[in-house]
ZAKOLRO-610144 format. One record per residue (C-alpha): residue number from 1; x, y, z. Coordinates in pm, 1 decimal. Each point is the difference from the previous one (the first is absolute). Example, Ala and Ser with C-alpha at 12.3 -4.5 7.8 and 13.67 -1.06 7.14 Angstrom:
PT | 1 | 1230.0 | -450.0 | 780.0
PT | 2 | 137.0 | 344.0 | -66.0
//
This chain:
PT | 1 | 0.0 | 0.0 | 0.0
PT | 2 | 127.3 | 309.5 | -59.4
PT | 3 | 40.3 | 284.8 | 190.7
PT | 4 | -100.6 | 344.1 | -52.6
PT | 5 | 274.4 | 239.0 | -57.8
PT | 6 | 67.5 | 318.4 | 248.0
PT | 7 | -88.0 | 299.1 | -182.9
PT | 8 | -81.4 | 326.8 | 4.5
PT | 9 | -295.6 | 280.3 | -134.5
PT | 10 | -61.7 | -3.9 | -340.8
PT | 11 | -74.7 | 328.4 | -26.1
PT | 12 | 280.5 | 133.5 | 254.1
PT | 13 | 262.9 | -178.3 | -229.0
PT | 14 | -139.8 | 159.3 | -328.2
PT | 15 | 13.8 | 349.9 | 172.5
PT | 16 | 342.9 | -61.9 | 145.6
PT | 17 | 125.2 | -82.5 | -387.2
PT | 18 | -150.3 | 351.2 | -104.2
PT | 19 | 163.1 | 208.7 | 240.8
PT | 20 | 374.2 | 89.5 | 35.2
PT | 21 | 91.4 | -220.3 | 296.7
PT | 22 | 129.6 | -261.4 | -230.6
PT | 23 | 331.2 | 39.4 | -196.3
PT | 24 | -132.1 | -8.8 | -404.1
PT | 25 | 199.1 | -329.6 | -21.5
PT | 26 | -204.3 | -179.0 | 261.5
PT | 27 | -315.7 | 147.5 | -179.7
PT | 28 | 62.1 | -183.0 | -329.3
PT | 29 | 138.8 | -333.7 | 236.1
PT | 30 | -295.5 | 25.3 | 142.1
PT | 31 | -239.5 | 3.4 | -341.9
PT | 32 | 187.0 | -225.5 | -136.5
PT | 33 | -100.0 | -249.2 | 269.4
PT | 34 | -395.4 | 109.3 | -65.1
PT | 35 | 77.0 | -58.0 | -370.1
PT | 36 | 149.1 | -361.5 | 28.3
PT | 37 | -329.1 | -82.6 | 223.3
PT | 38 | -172.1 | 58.9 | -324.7
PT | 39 | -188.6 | 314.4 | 210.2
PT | 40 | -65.0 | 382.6 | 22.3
PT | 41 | 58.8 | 241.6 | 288.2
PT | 42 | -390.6 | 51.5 | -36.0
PT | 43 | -76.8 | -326.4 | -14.6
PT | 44 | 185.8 | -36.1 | 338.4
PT | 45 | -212.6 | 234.2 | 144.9
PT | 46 | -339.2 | -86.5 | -131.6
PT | 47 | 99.8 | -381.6 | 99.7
PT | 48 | 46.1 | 134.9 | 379.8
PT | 49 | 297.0 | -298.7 | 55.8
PT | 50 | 251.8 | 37.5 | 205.5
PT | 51 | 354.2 | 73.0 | -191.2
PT | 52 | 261.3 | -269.3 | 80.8
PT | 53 | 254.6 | 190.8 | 265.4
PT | 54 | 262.3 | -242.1 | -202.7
PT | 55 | -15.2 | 255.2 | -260.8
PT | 56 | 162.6 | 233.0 | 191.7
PT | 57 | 301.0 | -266.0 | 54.0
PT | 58 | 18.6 | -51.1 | -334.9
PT | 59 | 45.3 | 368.0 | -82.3
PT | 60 | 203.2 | 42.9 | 317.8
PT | 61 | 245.5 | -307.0 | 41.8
PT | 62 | 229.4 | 136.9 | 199.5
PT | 63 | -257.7 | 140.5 | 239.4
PT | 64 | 95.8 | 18.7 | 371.1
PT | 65 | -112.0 | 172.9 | 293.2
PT | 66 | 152.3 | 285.3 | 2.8
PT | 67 | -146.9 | 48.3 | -404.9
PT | 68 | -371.4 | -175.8 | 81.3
PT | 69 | 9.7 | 318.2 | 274.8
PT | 70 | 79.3 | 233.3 | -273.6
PT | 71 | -269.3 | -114.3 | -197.3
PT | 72 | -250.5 | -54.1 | 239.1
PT | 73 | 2.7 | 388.7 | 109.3
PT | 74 | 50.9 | 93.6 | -321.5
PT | 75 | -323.4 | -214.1 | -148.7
PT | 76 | -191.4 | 138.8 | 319.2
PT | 77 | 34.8 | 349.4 | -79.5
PT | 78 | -177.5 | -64.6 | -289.4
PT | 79 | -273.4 | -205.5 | 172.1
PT | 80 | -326.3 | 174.3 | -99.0
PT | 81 | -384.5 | -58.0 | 178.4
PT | 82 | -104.4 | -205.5 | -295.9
PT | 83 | 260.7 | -194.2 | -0.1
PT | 84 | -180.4 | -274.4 | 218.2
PT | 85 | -247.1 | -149.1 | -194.5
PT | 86 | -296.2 | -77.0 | 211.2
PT | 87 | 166.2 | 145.3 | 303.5
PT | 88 | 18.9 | 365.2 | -172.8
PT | 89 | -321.1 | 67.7 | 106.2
PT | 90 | -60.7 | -95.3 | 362.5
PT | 91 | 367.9 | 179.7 | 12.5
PT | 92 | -140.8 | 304.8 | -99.1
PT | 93 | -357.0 | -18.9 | 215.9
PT | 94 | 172.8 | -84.2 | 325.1
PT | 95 | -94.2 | 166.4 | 308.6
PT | 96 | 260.8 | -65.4 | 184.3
PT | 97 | 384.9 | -73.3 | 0.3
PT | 98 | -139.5 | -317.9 | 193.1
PT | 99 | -202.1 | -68.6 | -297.7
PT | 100 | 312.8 | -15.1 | -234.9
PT | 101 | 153.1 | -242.7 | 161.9
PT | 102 | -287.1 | -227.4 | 16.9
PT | 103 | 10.0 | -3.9 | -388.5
PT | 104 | 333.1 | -166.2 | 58.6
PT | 105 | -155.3 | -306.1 | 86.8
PT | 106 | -155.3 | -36.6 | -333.3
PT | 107 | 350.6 | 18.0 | -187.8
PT | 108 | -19.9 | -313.8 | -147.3
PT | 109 | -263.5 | 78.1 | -207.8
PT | 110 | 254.5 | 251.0 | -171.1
PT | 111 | 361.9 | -154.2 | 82.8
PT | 112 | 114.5 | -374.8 | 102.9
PT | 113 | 377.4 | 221.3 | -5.8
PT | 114 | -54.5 | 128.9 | 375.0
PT | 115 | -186.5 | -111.6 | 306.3
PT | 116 | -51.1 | 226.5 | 306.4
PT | 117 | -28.8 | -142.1 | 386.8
PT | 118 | -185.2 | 198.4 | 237.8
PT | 119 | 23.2 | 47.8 | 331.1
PT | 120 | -197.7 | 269.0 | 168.6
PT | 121 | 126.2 | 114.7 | 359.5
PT | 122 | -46.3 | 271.0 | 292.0
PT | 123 | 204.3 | 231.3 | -202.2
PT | 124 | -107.7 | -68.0 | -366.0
PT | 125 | -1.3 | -248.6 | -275.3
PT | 126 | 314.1 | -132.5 | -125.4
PT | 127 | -21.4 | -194.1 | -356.7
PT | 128 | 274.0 | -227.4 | -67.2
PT | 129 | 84.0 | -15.3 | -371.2
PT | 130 | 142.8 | -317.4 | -162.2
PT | 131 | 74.2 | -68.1 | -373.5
PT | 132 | -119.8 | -321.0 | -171.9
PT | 133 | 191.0 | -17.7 | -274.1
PT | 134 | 291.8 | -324.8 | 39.7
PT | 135 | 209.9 | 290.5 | -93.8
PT | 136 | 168.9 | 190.1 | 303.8
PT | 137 | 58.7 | 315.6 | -222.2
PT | 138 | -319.2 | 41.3 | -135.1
PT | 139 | -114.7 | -69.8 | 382.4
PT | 140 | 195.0 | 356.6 | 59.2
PT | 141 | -128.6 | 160.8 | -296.8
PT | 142 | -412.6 | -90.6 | 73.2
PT | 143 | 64.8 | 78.8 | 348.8
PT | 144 | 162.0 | 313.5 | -51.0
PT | 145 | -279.3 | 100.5 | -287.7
PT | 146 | -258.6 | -110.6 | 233.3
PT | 147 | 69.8 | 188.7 | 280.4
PT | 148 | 95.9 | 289.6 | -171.4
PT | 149 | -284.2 | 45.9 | -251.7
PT | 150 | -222.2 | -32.2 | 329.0
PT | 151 | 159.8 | 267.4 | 202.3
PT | 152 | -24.4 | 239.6 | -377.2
PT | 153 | -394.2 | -106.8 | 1.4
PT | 154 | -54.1 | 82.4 | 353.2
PT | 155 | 209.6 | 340.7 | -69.9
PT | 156 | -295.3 | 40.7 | -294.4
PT | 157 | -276.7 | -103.5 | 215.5
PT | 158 | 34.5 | 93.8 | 334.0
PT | 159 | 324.0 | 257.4 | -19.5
PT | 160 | 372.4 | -19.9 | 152.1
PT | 161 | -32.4 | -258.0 | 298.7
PT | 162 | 350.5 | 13.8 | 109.2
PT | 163 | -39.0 | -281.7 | 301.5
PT | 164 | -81.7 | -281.7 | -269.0
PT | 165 | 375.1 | -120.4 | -109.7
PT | 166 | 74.6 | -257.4 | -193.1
PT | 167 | 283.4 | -241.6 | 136.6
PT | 168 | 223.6 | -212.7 | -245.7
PT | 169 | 217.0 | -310.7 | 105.0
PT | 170 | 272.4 | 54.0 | -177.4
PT | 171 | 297.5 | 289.2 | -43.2
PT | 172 | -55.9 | 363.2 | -128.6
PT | 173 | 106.0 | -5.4 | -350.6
PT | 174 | 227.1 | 297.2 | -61.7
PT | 175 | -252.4 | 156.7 | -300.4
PT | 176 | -270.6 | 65.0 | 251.2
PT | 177 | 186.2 | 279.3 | 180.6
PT | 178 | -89.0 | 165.6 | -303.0
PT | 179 | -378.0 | -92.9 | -54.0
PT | 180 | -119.5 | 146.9 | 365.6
PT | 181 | -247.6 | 222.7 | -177.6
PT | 182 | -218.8 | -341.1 | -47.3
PT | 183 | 39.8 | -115.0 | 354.3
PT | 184 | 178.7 | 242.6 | 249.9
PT | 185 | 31.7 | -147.8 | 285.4
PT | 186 | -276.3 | -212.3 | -15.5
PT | 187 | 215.7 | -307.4 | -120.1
PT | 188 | 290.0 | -218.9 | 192.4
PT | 189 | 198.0 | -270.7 | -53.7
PT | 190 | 178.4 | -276.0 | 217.3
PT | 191 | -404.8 | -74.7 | 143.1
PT | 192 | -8.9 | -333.4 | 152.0
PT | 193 | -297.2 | -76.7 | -271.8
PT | 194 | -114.9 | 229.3 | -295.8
PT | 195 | -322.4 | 154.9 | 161.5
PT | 196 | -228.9 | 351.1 | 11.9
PT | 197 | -54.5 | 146.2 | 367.0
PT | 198 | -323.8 | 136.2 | 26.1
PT | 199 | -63.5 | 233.4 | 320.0
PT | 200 | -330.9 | -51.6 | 145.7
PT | 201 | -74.7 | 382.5 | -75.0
PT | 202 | 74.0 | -30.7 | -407.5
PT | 203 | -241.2 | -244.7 | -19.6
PT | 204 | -252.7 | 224.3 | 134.7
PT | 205 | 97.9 | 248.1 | -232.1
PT | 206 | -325.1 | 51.9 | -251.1
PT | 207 | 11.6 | 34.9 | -388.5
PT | 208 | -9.2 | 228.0 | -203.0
PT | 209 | -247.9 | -141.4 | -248.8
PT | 210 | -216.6 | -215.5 | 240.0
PT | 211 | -344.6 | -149.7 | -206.4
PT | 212 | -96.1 | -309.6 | 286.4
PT | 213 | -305.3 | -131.7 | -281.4
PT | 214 | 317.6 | -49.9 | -274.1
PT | 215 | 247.1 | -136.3 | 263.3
PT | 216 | -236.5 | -228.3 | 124.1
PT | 217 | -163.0 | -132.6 | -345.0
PT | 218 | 408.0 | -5.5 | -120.7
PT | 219 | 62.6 | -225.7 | 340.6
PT | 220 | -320.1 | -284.5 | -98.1
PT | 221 | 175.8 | 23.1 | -374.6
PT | 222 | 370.8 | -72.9 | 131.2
PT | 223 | -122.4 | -291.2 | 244.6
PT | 224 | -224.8 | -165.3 | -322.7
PT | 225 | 313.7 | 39.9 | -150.4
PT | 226 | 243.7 | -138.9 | 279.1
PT | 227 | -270.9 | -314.3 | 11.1
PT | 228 | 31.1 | -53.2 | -364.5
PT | 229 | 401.1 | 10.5 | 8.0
PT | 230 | 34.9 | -223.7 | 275.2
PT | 231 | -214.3 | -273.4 | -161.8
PT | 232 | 177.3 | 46.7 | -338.0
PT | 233 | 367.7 | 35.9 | 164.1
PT | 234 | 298.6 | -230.2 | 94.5
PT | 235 | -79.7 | -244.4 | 303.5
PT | 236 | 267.6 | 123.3 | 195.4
PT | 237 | -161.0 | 348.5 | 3.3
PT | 238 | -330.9 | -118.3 | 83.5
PT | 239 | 153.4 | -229.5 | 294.4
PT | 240 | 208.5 | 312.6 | 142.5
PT | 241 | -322.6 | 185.8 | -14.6
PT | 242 | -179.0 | -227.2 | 195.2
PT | 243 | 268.0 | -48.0 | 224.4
PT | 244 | 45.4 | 411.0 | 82.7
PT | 245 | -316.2 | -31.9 | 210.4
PT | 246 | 197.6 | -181.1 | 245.0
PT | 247 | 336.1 | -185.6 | -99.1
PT | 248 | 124.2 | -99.1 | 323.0
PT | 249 | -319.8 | -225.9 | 87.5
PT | 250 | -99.3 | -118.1 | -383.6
PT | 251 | 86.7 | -317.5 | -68.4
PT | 252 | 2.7 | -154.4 | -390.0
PT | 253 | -286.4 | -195.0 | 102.0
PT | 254 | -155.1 | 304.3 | 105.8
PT | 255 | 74.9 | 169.1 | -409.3
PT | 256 | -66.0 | -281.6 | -158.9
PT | 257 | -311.8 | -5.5 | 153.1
PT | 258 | -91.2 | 331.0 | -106.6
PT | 259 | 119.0 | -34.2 | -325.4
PT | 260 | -270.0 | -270.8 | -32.4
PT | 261 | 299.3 | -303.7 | -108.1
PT | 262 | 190.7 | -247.1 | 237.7
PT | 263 | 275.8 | 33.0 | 142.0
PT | 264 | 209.7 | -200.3 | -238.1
PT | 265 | -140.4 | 185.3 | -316.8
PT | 266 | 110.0 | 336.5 | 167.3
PT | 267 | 351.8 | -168.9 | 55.7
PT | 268 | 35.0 | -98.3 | -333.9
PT | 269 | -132.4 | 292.5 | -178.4
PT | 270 | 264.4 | 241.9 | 229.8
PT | 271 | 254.9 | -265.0 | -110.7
PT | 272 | -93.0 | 111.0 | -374.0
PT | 273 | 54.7 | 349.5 | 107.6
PT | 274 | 378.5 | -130.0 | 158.0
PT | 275 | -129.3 | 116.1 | 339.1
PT | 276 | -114.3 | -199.9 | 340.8
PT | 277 | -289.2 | 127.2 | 209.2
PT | 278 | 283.4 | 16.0 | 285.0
PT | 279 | 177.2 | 246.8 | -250.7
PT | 280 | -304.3 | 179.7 | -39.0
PT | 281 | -78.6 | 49.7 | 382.0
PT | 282 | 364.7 | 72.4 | 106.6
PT | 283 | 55.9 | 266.9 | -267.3
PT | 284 | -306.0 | 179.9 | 136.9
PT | 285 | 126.7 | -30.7 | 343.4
PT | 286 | 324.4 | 84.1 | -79.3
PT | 287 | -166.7 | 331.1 | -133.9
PT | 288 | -224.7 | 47.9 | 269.3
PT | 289 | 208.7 | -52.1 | 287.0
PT | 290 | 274.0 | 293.2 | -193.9
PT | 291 | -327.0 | 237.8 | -24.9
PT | 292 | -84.5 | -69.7 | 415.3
PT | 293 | 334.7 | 31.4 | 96.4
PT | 294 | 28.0 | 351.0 | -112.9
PT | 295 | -271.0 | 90.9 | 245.5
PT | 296 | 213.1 | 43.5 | 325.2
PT | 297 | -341.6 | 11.8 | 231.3
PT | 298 | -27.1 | -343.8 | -79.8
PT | 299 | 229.8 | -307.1 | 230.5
PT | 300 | 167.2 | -234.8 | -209.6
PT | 301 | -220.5 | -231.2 | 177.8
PT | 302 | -325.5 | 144.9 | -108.1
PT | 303 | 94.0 | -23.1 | -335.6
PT | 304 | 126.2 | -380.0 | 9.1
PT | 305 | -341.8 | -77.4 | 129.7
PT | 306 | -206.7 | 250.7 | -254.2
PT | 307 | 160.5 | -215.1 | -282.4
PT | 308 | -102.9 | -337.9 | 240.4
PT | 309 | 326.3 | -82.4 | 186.1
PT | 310 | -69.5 | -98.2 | 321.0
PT | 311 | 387.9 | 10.9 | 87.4
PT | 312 | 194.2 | 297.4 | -94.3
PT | 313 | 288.3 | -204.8 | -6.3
PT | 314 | -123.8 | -156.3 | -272.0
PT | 315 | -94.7 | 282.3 | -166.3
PT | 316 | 352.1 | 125.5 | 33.7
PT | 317 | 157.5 | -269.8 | -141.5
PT | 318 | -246.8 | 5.4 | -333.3
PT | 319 | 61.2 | 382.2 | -38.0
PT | 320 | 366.9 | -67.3 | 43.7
PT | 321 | -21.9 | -285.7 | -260.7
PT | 322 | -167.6 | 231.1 | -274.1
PT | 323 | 227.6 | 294.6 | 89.0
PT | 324 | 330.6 | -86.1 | 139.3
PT | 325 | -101.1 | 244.0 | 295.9
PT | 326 | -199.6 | -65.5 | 331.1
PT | 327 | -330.5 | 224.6 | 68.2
PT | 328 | 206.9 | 226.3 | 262.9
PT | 329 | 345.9 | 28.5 | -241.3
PT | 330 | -251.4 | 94.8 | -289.3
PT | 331 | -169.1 | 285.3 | 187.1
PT | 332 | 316.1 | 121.2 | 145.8
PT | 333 | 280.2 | 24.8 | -259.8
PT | 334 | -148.5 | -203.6 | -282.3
PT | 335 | -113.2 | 11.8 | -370.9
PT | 336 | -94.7 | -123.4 | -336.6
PT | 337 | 192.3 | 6.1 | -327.1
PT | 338 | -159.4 | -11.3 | -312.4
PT | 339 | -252.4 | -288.6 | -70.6
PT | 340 | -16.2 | -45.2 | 399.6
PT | 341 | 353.8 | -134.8 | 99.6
PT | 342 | 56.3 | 63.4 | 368.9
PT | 343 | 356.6 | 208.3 | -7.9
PT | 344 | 128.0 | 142.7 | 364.6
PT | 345 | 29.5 | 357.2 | 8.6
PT | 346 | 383.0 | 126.3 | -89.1
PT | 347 | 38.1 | -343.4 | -228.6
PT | 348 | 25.9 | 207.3 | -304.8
PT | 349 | -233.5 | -45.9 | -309.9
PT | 350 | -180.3 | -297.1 | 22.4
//
């Protein structure tokens, strides 16, 4: 079975071709790809597909980090309120800052390139931001356009909140000391994940083109939509989706049971995929437990138990396992290298 490809907009990529963020000679790489797939940069657009993120390896093979950063600010300042297919509207009929971010949870419907975590606390809402490409550049460059194009909408929407930042897991290129007019001091590197800090008072923050009758007839639209995706997508997605409502206590007969097959029909079709359901779950915990462990109001021990350890020992030892750090040494001088290697601070580039 084969799995859908990570991709992005349609109509985001067209725009981004037309503009002047991309050197001429990555233009005509880049239609030259569209040609070869026997297709049209309209006929992108009035599909509404995602566009294969490999493209952007193939017209970038040399692409690291410190380049997919580059890119990924340069693409955002270019980011546009249309840009976002179905989301474009409910973007521009939000109340609320609050409101914005709840659209975030309908991404997939959009973009299988990026996946935000959540985690709302006393002081705010922090969304962790993870890539889902296989490719740990293009993981900085979706990251880093994600974030960014989201701070520039808010900016349109809601006007300069300068207590949302956006925090990167890997080193400050050198070229971005010279792009702060995008993000002034709203961006740093060296994070112990990629994430957005939200302060409890930005999301209150209202809109400035608030219509609740569109956002809310936009909202029944993106969850038809989300429904219709997740029956037509990969089984790996829909098992991680089911398992987000609670992956510490779900077990695979639990899924399988949801997804309406046994439990040997949901091993073997995740086998077809070249994942496990144990894969599935400890990816999202991994990602969980990174998101919960930037909230410092929260014991390591309440967090082992929110994702169903009942011994934070053994909770240490599986966060150790997927990151090479304990829970404490991560909070306390740790952090992530691109594509989510654990590298001690003062190591050097990852």
């Amino acid at each position: 079975m084969r799995v859908p490809e990570p991709g992005v907009p349609p109509l985001a990529f067209v725009q981004l071709l037309n503009s002047d963020a991309l050197e001429p000679s990555a233009v005509a790489h880049f239609r030259r790809i569209i040609e070869l797939q026997g297709t049209s940069e309209v006929e992108l657009v009035q599909r509404d597909r995602q566009v294969p993120i490999r493209w952007f390896r193939e017209v970038y093979p040399d692409l690291d980090p410190d380049g997919a950063t580059y890119l990924g600010l340069a693409f955002a300042e270019k980011a546009q309120l249309t840009s976002f297919g179905p989301l474009s509207l409910p973007l521009v009929s939000a109340g609320s800052v609050d409101e914005i971010f709840q659209l975030l949870g309908y991404l997939p419907v959009i973009s299988g390139a990026l996946r935000p975590h959540f985690h709302p606390g006393e002081h705010g809402l922090t969304v962790g931001l993870s890539g889902q490409t296989g490719d740990p550049d293009l993981d900085c460059l979706v990251i880093t356009y994600g974030g960014a194009a989201l701070l520039r909408l808010l900016d349109l929407l809601a006007g300069p909140l300068p207590g949302v930042t956006l925090q990167l897991a890997w080193p400050a290129p050198g070229v971005v000391e010279t792009r702060t007019d995008l993000m002034s001091e709203r961006l740093d590197f060296d994070a112990h994940t990629s994430f957005i800090d939200v302060p409890a008072e930005a999301l209150r923050v209202r809109c400035r083109f608030p219509d609740p009758v569109a956002y809310g007839l936009a909202i029944a639209e993106l969850r038809r939509m989300l429904d219709r995706s997740t029956s037509a997508t990969s089984v790996t997605e829909r098992v991680r989706r089911l398992l987000e409502q609670d992956p510490g206590r779900s077990s695979s007969r639990d899924i399988a049971a949801l997804l309406d097959v046994s439990t040997s029909t949901m091993k073997r079709r995740l086998e077809d995929e070249g994942t496990t359901f144990r894969q599935v779950r400890q990816s999202l915990l991994r990602e969980r437990a990174i998101v919960l462990l930037l909230d410092h109001s929260l014991t390591i021990s309440q967090i082992a138990v929110d994702l169903g350890y009942g011994d934070p020992g053994n909770f240490s030892h599986a966060f150790k396992r997927w990151t090479g750090q304990s829970p404490s040494e991560f909070r306390n001088v740790g952090r992530l290298g691109p594509g989510g290697s654990a590298v001690l601070s003062g190591s050097g580039r990852p």
